[in-house]
Each structure stands twice: as structure tokens, then as C-alpha cells.
MIDO-413589 format. One record per residue (C-alpha): residue in three letters; x negated, y, z. Coordinates in steps of 0.25 Angstrom, whole numbers, padded with zeros to 4 digits. Layout:
<sites>
<site rest="Ala" u="X" v="Y" w="Z"/>
...
</sites>
This chain:
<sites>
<site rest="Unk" u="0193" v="-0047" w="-0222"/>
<site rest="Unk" u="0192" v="-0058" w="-0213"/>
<site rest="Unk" u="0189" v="-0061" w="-0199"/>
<site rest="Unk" u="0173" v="-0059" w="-0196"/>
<site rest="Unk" u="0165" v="-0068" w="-0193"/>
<site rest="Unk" u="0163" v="-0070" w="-0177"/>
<site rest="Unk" u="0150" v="-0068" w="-0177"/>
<site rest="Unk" u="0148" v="-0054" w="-0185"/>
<site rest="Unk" u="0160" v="-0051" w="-0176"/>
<site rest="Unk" u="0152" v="-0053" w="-0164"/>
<site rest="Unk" u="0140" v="-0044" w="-0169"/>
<site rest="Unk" u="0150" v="-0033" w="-0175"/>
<site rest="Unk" u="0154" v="-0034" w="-0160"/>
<site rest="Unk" u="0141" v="-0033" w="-0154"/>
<site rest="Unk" u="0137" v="-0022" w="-0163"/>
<site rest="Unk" u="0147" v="-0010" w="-0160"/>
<site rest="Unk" u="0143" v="-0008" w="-0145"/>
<site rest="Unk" u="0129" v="-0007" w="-0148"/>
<site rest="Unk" u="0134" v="0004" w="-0160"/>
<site rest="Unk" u="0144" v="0013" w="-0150"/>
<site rest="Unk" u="0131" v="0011" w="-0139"/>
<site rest="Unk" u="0122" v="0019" w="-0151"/>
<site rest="Unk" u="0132" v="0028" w="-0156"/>
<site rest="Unk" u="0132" v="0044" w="-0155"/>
<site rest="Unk" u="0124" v="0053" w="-0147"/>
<site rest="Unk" u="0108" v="0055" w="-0145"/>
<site rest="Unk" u="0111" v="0049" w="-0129"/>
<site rest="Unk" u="0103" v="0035" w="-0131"/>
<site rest="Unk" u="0111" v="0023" w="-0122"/>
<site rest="Unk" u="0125" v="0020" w="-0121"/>
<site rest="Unk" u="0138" v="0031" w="-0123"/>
<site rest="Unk" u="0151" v="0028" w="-0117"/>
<site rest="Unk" u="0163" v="0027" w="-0125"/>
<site rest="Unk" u="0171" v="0032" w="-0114"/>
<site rest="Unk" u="0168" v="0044" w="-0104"/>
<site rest="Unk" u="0162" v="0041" w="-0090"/>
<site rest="Unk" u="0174" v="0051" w="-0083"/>
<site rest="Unk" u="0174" v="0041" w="-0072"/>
<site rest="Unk" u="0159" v="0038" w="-0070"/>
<site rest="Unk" u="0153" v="0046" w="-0058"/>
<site rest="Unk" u="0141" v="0054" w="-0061"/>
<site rest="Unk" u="0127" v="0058" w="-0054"/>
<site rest="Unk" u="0120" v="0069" w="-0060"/>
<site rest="Unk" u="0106" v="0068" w="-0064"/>
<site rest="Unk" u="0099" v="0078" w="-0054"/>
<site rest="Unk" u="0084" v="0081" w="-0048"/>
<site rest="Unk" u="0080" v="0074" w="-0036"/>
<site rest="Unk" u="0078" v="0083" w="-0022"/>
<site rest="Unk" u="0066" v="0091" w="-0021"/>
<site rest="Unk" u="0055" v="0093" w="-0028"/>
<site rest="Unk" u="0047" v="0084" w="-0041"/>
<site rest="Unk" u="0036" v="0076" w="-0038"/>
<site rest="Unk" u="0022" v="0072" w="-0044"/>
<site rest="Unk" u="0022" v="0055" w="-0046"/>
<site rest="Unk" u="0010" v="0048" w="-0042"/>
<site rest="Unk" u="0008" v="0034" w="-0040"/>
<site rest="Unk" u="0002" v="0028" w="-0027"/>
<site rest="Unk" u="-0003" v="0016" w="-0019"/>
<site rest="Unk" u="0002" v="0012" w="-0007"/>
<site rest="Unk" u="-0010" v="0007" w="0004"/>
<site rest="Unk" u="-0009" v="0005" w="0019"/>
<site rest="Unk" u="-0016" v="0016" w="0026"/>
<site rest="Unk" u="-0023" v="0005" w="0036"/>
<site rest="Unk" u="-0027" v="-0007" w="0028"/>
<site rest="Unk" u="-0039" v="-0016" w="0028"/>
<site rest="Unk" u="-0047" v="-0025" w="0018"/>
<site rest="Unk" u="-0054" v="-0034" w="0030"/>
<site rest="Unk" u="-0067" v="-0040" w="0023"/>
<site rest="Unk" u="-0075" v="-0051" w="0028"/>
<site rest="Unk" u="-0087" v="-0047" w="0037"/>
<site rest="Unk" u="-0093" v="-0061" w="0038"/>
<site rest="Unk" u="-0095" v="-0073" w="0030"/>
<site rest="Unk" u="-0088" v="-0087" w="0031"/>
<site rest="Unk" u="-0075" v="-0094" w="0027"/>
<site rest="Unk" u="-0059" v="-0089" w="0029"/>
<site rest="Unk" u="-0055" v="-0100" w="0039"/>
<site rest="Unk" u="-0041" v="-0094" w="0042"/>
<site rest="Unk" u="-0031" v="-0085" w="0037"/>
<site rest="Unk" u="-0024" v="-0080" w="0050"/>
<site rest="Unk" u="-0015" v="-0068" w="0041"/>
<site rest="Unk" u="-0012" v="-0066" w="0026"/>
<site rest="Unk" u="-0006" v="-0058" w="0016"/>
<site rest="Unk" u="0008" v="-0051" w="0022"/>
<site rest="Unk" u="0003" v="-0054" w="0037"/>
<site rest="Unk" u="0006" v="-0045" w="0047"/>
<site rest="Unk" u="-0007" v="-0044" w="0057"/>
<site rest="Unk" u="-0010" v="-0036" w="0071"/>
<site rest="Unk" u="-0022" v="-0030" w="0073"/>
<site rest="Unk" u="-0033" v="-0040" w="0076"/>
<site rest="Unk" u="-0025" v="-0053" w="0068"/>
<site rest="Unk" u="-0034" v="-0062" w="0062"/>
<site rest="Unk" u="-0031" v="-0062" w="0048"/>
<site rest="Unk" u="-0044" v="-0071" w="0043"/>
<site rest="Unk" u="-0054" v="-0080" w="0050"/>
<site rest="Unk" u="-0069" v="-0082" w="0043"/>
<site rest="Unk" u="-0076" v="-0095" w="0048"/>
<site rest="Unk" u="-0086" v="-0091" w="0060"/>
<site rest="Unk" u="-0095" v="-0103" w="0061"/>
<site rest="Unk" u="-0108" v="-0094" w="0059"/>
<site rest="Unk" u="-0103" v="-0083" w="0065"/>
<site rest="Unk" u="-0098" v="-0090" w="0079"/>
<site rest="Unk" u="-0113" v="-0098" w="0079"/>
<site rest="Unk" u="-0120" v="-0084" w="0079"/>
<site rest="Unk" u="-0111" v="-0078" w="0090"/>
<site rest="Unk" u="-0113" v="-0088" w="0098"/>
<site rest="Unk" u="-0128" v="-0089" w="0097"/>
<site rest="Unk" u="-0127" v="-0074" w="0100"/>
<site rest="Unk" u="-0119" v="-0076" w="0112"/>
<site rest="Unk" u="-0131" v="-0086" w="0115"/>
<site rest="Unk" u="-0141" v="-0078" w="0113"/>
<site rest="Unk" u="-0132" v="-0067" w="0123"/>
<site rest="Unk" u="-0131" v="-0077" w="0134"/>
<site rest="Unk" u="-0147" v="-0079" w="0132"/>
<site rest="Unk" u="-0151" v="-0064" w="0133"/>
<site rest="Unk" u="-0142" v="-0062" w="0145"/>
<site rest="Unk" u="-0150" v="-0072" w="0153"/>
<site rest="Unk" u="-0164" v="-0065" w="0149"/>
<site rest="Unk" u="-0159" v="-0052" w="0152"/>
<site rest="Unk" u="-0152" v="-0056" w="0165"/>
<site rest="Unk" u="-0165" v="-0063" w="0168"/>
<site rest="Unk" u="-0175" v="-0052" w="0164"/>
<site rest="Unk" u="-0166" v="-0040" w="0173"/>
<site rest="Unk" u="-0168" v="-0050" w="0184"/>
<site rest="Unk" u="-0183" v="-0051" w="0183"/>
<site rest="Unk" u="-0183" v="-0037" w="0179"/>
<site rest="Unk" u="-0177" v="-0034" w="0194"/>
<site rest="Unk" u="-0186" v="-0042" w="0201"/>
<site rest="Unk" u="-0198" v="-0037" w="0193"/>
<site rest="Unk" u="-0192" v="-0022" w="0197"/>
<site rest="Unk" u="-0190" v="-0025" w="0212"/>
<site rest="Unk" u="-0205" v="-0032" w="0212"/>
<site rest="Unk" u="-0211" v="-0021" w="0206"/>
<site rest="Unk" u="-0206" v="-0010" w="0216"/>
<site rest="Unk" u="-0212" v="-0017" w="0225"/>
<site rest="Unk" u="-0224" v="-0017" w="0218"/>
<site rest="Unk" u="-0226" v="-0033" w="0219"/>
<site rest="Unk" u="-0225" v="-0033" w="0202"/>
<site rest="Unk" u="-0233" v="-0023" w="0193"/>
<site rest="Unk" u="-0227" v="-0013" w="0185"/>
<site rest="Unk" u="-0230" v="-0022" w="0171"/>
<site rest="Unk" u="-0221" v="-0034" w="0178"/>
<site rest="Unk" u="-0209" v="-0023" w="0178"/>
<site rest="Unk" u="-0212" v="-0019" w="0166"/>
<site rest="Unk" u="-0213" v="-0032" w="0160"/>
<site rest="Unk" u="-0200" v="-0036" w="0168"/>
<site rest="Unk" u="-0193" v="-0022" w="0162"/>
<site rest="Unk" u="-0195" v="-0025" w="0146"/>
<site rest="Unk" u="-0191" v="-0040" w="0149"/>
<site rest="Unk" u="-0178" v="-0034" w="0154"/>
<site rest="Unk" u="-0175" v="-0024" w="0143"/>
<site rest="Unk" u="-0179" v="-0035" w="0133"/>
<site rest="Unk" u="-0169" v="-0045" w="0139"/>
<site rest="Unk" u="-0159" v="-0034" w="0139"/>
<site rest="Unk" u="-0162" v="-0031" w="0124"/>
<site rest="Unk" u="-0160" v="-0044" w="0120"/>
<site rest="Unk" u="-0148" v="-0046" w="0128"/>
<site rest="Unk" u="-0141" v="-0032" w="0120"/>
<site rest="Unk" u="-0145" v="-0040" w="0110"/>
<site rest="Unk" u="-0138" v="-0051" w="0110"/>
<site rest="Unk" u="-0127" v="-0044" w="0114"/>
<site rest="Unk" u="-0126" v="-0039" w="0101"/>
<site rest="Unk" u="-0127" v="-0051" w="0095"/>
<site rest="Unk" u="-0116" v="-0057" w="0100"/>
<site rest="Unk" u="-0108" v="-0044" w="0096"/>
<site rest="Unk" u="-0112" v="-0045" w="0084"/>
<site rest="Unk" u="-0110" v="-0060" w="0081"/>
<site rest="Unk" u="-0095" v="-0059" w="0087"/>
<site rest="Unk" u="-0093" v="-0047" w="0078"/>
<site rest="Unk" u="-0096" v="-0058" w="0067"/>
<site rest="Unk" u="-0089" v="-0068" w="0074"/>
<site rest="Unk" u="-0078" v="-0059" w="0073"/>
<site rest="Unk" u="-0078" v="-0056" w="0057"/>
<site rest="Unk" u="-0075" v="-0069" w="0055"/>
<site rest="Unk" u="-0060" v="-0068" w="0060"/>
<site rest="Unk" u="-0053" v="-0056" w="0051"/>
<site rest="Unk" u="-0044" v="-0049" w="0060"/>
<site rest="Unk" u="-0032" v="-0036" w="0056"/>
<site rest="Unk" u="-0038" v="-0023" w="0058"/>
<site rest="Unk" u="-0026" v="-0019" w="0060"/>
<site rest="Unk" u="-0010" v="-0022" w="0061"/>
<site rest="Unk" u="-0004" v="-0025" w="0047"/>
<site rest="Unk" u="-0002" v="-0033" w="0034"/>
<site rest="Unk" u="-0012" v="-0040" w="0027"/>
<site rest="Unk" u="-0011" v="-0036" w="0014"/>
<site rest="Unk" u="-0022" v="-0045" w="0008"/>
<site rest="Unk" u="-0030" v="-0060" w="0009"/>
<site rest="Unk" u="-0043" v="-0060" w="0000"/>
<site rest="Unk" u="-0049" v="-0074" w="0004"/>
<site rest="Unk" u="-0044" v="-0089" w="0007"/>
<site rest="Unk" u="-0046" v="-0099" w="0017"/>
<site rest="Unk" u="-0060" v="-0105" w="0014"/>
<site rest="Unk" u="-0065" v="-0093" w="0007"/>
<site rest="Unk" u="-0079" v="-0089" w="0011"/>
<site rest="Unk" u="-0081" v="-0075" w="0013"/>
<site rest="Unk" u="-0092" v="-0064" w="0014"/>
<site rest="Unk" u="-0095" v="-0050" w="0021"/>
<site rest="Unk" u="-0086" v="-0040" w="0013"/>
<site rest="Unk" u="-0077" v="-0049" w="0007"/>
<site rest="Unk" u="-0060" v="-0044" w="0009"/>
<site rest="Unk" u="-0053" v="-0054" w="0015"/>
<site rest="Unk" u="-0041" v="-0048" w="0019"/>
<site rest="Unk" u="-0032" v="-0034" w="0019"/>
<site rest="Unk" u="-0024" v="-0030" w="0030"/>
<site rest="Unk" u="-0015" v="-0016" w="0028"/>
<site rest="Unk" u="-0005" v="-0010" w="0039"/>
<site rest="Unk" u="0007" v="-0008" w="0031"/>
<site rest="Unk" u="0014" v="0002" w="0042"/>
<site rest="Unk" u="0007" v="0015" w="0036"/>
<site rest="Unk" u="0005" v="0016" w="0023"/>
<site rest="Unk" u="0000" v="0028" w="0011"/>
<site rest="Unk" u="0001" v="0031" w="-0004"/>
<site rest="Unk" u="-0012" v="0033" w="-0012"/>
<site rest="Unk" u="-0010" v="0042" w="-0026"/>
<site rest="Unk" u="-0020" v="0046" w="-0034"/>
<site rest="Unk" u="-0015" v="0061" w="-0041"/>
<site rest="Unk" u="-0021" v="0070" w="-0051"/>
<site rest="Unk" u="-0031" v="0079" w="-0043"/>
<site rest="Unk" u="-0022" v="0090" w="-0050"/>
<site rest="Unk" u="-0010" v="0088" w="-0041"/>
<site rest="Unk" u="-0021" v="0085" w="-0027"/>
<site rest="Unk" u="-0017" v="0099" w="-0022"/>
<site rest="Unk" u="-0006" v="0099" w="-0026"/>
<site rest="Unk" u="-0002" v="0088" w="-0018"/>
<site rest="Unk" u="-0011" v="0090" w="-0005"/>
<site rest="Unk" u="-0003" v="0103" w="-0004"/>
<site rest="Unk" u="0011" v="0094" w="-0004"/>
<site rest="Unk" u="0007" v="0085" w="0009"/>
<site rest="Unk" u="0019" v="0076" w="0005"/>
<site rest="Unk" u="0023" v="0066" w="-0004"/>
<site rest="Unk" u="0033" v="0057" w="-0006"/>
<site rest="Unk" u="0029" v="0041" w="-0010"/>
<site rest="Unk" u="0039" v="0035" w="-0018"/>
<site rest="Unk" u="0039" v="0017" w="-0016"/>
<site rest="Unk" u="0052" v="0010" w="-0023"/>
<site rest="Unk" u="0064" v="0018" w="-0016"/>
<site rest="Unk" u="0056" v="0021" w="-0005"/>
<site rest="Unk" u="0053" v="0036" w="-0005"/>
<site rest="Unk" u="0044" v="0042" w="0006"/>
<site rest="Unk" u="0037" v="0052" w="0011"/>
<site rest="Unk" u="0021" v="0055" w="0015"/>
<site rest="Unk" u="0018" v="0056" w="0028"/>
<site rest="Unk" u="0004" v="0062" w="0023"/>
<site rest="Unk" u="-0004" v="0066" w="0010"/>
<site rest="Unk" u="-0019" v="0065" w="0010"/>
<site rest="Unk" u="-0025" v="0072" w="-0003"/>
<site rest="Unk" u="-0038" v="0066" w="-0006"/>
<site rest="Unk" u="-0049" v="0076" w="-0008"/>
<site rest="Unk" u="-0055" v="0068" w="-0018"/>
<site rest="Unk" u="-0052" v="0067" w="-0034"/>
<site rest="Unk" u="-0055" v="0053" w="-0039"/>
<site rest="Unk" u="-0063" v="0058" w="-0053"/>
<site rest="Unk" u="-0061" v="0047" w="-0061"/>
<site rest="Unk" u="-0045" v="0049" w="-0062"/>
<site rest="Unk" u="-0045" v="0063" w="-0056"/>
<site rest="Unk" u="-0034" v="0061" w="-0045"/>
<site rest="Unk" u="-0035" v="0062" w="-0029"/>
<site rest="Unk" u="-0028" v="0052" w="-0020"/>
<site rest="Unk" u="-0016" v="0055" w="-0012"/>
<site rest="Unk" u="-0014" v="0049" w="0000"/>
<site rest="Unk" u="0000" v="0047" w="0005"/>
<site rest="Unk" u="0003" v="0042" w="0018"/>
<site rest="Unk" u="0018" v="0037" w="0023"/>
<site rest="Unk" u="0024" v="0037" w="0036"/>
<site rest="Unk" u="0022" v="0023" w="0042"/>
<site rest="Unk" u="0033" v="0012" w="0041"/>
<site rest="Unk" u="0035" v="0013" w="0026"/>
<site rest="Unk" u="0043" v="0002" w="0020"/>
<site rest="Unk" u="0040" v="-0007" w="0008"/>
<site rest="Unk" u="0028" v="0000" w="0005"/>
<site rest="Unk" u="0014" v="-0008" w="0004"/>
<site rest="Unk" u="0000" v="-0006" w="0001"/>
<site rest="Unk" u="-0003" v="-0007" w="-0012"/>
<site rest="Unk" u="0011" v="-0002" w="-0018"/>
<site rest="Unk" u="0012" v="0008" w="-0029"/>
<site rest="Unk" u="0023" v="0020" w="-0025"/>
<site rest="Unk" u="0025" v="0033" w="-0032"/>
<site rest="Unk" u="0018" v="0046" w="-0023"/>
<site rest="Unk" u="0026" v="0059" w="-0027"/>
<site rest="Unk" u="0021" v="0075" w="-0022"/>
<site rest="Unk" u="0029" v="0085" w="-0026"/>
<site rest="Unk" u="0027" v="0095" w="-0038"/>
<site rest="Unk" u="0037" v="0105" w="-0038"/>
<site rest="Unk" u="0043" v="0099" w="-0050"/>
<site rest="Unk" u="0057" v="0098" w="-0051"/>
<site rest="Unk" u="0061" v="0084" w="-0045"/>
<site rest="Unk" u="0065" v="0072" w="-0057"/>
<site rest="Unk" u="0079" v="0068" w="-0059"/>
<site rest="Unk" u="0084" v="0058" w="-0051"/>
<site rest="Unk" u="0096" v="0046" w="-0054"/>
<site rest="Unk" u="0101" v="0037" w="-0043"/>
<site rest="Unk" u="0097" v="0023" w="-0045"/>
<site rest="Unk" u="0111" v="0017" w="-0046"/>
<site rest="Unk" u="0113" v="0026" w="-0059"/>
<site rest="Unk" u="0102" v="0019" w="-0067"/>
<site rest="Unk" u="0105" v="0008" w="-0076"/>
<site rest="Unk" u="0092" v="-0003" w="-0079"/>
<site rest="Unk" u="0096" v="-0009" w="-0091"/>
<site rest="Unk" u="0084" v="-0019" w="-0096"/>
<site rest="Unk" u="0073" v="-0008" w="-0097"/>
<site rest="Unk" u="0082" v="0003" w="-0097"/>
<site rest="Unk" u="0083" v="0013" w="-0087"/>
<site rest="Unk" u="0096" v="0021" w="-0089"/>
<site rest="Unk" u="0107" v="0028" w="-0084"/>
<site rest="Unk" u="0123" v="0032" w="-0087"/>
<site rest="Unk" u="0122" v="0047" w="-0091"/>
<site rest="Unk" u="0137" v="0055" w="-0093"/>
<site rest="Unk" u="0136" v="0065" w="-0100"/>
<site rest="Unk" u="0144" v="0077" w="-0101"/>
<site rest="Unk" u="0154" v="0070" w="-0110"/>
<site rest="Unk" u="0156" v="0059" w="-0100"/>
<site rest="Unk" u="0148" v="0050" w="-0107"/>
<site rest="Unk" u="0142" v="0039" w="-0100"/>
<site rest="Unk" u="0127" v="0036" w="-0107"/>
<site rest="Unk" u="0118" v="0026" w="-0104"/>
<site rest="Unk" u="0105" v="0034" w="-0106"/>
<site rest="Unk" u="0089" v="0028" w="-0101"/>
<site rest="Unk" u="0081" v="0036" w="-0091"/>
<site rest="Unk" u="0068" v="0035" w="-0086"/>
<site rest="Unk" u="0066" v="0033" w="-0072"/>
<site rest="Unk" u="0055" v="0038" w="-0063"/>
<site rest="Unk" u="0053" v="0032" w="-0047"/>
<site rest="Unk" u="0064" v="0029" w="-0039"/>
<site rest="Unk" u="0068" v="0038" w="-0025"/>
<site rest="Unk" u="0078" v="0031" w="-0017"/>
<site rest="Unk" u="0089" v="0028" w="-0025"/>
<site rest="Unk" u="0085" v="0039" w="-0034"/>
<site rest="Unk" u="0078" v="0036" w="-0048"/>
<site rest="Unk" u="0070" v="0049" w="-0054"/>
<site rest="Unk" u="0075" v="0051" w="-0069"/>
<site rest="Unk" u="0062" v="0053" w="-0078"/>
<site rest="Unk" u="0067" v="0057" w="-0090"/>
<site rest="Unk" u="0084" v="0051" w="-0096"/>
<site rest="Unk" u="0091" v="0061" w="-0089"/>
<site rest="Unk" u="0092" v="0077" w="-0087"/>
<site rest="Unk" u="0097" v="0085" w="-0073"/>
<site rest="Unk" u="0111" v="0086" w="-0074"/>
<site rest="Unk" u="0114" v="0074" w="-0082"/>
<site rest="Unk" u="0125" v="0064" w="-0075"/>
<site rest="Unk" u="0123" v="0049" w="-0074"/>
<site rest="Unk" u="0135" v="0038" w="-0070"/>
<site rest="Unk" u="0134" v="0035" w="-0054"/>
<site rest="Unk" u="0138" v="0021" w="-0058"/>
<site rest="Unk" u="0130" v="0015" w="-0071"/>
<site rest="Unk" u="0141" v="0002" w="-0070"/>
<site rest="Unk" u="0153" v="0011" w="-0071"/>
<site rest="Unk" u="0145" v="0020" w="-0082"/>
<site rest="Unk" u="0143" v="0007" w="-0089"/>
<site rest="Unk" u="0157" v="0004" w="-0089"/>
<site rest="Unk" u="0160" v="0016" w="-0095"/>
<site rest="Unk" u="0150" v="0016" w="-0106"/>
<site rest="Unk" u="0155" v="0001" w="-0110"/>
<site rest="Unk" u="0168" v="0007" w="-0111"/>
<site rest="Unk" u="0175" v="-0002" w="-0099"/>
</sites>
């Protein structure tokens, strides 16, 4: 026969990797044409401690508030916004004041009126008085003279409330932090008319913050009886500082809310994020890889198994969360089972280098 022709060789070529990768054996994944003697091995064993039950949860600062508008009139400023650090008493928006600053001053008007008639009418009041005891004025001038001071002095309480109240309005128009922290939220614009009740801004403080999970009423019991519960956020893994059981059941999805709070000071953490909440359940605890073991290929998720004929295999797991460097093994591998340390060295060995 004659030479073939380069390109069938080329596909010839190409097609007897892929049938030695599918040959032999139920094992899906790639076999090794050679024993892993060399490869160093981890084997696949349960994480400390108990299982735990899985429930998703929401982080939320345990101070925050939505500030809402308590008078009418236009954003004029923006003094913070989104990501700005504020003290207590900054002054995050300003309302115009135009109506508001004309009816405390013709309150304080009104105040500076009613001092002088009721400084007046004490006055005449004493003199009347001191006529009187000397019977020089009838008993109806004193009486006249006494009504005309608590009038004056009625009017004069008055107006003092009236100039509290008009400052307290005056005051609405400049939004202030309630407390140091983070605003987390701008619901106008510059210009924007606003009303009573309207949100304008959010302000949270990020230095203490909880988990809120909703869990089948079932396990509510259960879990008031732990007091503990670990909240698991990226590769962050902590530890409750309190658990408050609801003692309520929402009856539209038949679960109670658990509250979880952390000790202060936790790290990349914010409102609003979604972590894994876990309580313990007396199960066995899940297997568990390191992370350097695993190998992400596309969308697989796999690792390099060596069996007990030192073969290295290629073989896909599910993963569940991730604790630390650690990955829980859902369901790929069994206890016992060894896995290469080092997934490029395990590679060489499977391509036969």
C-alpha cells in the first residue's frame, strides 16, 4: 500500500487518544497507561465533628434605617451618598425650607409679642394686687387683673409651642444619620419634589451584623435546643454569637425564622448577602476534599482518584459549600477512597509523560 494521505493520517492520529481514554472499565473519566507509584495521595475522609442541616440565609445589619421624608419641598443637596461613611448627626440630605423657615419665624414673632403681654399683664396684675390689700381697688379689679394674667400666660405657653413646633419642622427639612455608619441607599435626586412618607435614604451600621433563615417548623425545636450555629460566607466560616428562635410560624410556607447574630467586626460581609446557615443534626458529617485536589475543567467538576491498582482516574464529583480550604464531597466519592495531592502531577501521569 502506499503512504496515506496527510490528512486521514492526521484524523487516524487524533482518533486513538480519544479510543484508549474510553476504553476498559465502568470508571467514567480518563485511565492512566501507567501506575501513579509516585503520586502522593489524600484519602477521602469525613470532616470533624458532627453533620449539619443547610439553610440559606440573608445577611442584615442589626441597626439600619430607611429615613423617609417628613415634609414636603425639593432635594436642594446631597451632603452623603451610596458607600459614604457618616457620624451621628451628618447631614446626608437637605429639603428646601422656604415655607418652613417663613412659619418659624412668624412663630418666633408671635413669641416675642406674647412675652410683652404677659410681662405687661404680671405687672399690672402686681400693682392691682398691692392696690387691693390696701383696699384702694375692689375685689372685681383683682379679679379682672388675675384672668388678664393667666390669659397672657396662656397665650405666651402657647407660642412657645409654636415655635417648637415650627423649628421641629424647620428641622425635617435637613436629613440627618441616626446613627454612625454606611449609607446603603439614595432613593431621590437633586430637584426631586418629595412628600411626607416618601424614602429618601438607608443608612445601616455594618459593625454588627445577623443572618436571617427561615426553616421548616419541624426542625424549630430542634434548633432552639442547639443555641449555636455556624454561618458559612465564601471561605469565611463563623460562629453565632446568639440564636433567637421565633415564636411564630409563617402559615403560608410553614417555616419559623432564625435569627443569628455574629460577633462584631465580621469581615466582607454586608446586608443584603446570601450565606449558607448550618445547625447540627447528629448526622454523620459530609466528606470533605482539599480545594487544591479539585480539577474545573469547562463545567466539570472532578478530581484524580488512585485506586487500589494505582491507577490514576479522572473521575467528576459534586461539590457542596466550601469551608476554608476544604470542599464538601456530595456525592463522586466514597470514605476511604484516595485522591492525588497534586492534580498536575496526576495529569502527567495519566497523559503518560
Amino acid at each position: 500500500m502506499g503512504r496515506l494521505p496527510a490528512r486521514l493520517a492526521a484524523v487516524l492520529l487524533l482518533t486513538i487518544p480519544v479510543l484508549a481514554a474510553c476504553g476498559g472499565g465502568h470508571e467514567p473519566g480518563v485511565t492512566a497507561t501507567a501506575p501513579g507509584a509516585q503520586l502522593e495521595t489524600l484519602v477521602v475522609a469525613a470532616g470533624p465533628g458532627e453533620g449539619e442541616r443547610m439553610f440559606d440565609g440573608i445577611v442584615e445589619a442589626v441597626q439600619q434605617a430607611t429615613i423617609a421624608a417628613q415634609t414636603s419641598g425639593r432635594i436642594v443637596a446631597l451632603g452623603r451618598d451610596v458607600d459614604d461613611p457618616v457620624a451621628r448627626g451628618d447631614m446626608i440630605l437637605r429639603i428646601s425650607g422656604v415655607e418652613q423657615r417663613a412659619r418659624l419665624d412668624g412663630a418666633q414673632q408671635a413669641l416675642t409679642e406674647a412675652r410683652a403681654v404677659a410681662a405687661e399683664a404680671r405687672a399690672r396684675y402686681a400693682r392691682v394686687s398691692d392696690l387691693a390689700a390696701r383696699k384702694l381697688l375692689s375685689g372685681a379689679d383683682l379679679d379682672r387683673a388675675t384672668a388678664d394674667r393667666d390669659a397672657a400666660e396662656a397665650r405666651l405657653a402657647s407660642a412657645e409651642a409654636g415655635v417648637a413646633a415650627a423649628q421641629e419642622q424647620f428641622g425635617y427639612t435637613e436629613i440627618r444619620a441616626p446613627f454612625a455608619g454606611v449609607v446603603t441607599a439614595r432613593h431621590v435626586e437633586v430637584g426631586e419634589a418629595v412628600s411626607p412618607g416618601q424614602p429618601l435614604t438607608a443608612v445601616a451600621a455594618l459593625g454588627a451584623l445577623r443572618v436571617n433563615v427561615d426553616v421548616p417548623q419541624a426542625f424549630a425545636d430542634e434548633i432552639r435546643g442547639l443555641g449555636a450555629a455556624r454561618v458559612y460566607a465564601g471561605k469565611q466560616v463563623l460562629d453565632s454569637a446568639q440564636v433567637t428562635v421565633f415564636p411564630a410560624a409563617a402559615s403560608a410556607s410553614n417555616t419559623v425564622r432564625v435569627r443569628i447574630d455574629l460577633e462584631p467586626g465580621v469581615g466582607d460581609l454586608y446586608p443584603g448577602m446570601f450565606v449558607k446557615a448550618g445547625f447540627r443534626s447528629g448526622e454523620p458529617a459530609a466528606l470533605r476534599v482539599p480545594a487544591r485536589v479539585v480539577v474545573r475543567r469547562s463545567e466539570v467538576t472532578a478530581v484524580y482518584v488512585v485506586g487500589e491498582d494505582r491507577q490514576v482516574r479522572l473521575r467528576q464529583v459534586r461539590l457542596g459549600r466550601q469551608a476554608g480550604d476544604e470542599y464538601e464531597v456530595l456525592a463522586g466519592l466514597s470514605a476511604g477512597e484516595r485522591v492525588a495531592a497534586d492534580p498536575v502531577a496526576a495529569t502527567l501521569v495519566v497523559e503518560g509523560r
